[in-house]
N, C-alpha and C positions, 0 to 999 in steps of 0.2 A: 306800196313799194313800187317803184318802177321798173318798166322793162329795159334789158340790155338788146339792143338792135342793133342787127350784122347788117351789112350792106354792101354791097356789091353783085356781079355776074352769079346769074343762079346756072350757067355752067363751067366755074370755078370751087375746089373745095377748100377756098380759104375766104376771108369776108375780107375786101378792101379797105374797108373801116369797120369801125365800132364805137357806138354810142351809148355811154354811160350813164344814168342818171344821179346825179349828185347824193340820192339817200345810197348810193356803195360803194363800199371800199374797193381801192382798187390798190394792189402792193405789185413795187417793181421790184424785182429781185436780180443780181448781177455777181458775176463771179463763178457762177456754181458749176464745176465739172463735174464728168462722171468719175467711178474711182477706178482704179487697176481691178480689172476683172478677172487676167489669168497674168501671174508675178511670172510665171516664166518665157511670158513672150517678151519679143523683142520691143522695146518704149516705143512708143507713136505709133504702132501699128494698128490695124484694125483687131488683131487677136489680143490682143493686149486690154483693148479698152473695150471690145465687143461692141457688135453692130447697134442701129439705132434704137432698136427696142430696148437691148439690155443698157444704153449708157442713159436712155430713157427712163426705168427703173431708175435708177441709182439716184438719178437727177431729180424727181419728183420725190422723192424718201426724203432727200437731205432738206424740198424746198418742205415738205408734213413735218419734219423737224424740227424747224422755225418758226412753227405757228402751233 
């Protein structure tokens, strides 16, 4: 099986590319929001949909869902 290789600045904490090896899958998933975390905030707020971890949560659930 092959390696997946990041690339880029090793004082950056994201890889500027990424190289795939053909023996793996790779799934693009699109659409997925997080859901209403607290019904009685006000819509589009941040109390509403809760900061990045919790909309984070939400948003990994639904993609373990699909697979």
């Amino acid at each position: 099986m092959g390696r997946i290789t990041r690339m880029g600045s090793d004082q950056t904490q994201y890889a500027e590319s990424i190289s795939i090896p053909s023996d793996i899958s790779l799934v693009y998933v699109s659409g997925i929001f997080a859901d209403i975390g607290d019904s009685s905030a006000p819509v589009g707020t941040i109390k509403a949909y809760g900061y990045t971890q919790t909309q984070t949560v939400f948003i990994l659930n639904k993609i373990q869902n699909i697979f």
